[in-house]
C-alpha positions, 0 to 999 in steps of 0.5 A: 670090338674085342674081337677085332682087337684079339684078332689084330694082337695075333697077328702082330705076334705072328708076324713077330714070330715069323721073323724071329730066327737064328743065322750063322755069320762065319767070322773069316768066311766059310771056306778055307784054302789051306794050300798044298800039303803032304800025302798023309797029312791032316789038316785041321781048321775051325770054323768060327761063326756068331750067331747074328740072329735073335734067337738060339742057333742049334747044329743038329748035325754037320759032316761030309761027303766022304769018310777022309772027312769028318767034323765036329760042331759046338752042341750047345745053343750058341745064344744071340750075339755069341759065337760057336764053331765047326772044327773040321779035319780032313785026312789027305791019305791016298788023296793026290790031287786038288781036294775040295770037301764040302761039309754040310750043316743041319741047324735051325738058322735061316739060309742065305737062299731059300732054294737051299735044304743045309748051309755049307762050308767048304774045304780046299787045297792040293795034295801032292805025293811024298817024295 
């Protein structure tokens, strides 16, 4: 009886601890239109989440495709309930045209999707040449 009754106490924790995890909710979204712009200007925007898990969320890392791109995170564990951000700057220099920047983000939060390895947010906008 003992036994069986350990054996049933594991299992209740396992199950509680398999549903146990940290999820990003982007406060206004996560993409961010930032329109047209100016050859050579730079556009910064922060990312603000909350941490709509129930437990610690962690960004190992988060960057871009490219090196006009480059991003920076909160490194502390942004704890249940609260929130945290990505800031993220992209440098239009020589980047004429439609711009679409797709930063991915490395952490311990669940994913919308399973098929996905990294959650992502996006950047977009036009660029036009000075005149």
């Amino acid at each position: 009886m003992k036994k069986i009754l350990a054996s049933l106490i594991l299992v209740a924790f396992a199950a509680i601890g398999a549903h146990a995890q940290a999820k990003f909710e982007f406060t206004a979204g996560d993409s961010y239109d930032f329109g047209t712009v100016k050859d050579g200007e730079k556009v910064v925007h922060v990312y603000e989440f909350k941490n709509v898990g129930n437990q610690p969320l962690m960004i190992q890392k988060a960057e871009a495709g490219c090196s006009c791109t480059s991003a920076d995170w909160t490194k502390t564990p942004v704890l249940p309930g609260k929130t945290g951000k990505v800031t993220v700057t992209f440098d239009s220099k020589d980047k004429v045209g439609p711009a679409m920047k797709e930063i991915t983000i490395k952490s311990n939060a669940a994913l919308p999707n399973p098929n996905m390895a990294r959650y992502s947010i996006f950047l977009k906008g036009k660029v036009v040449a000075n005149k």
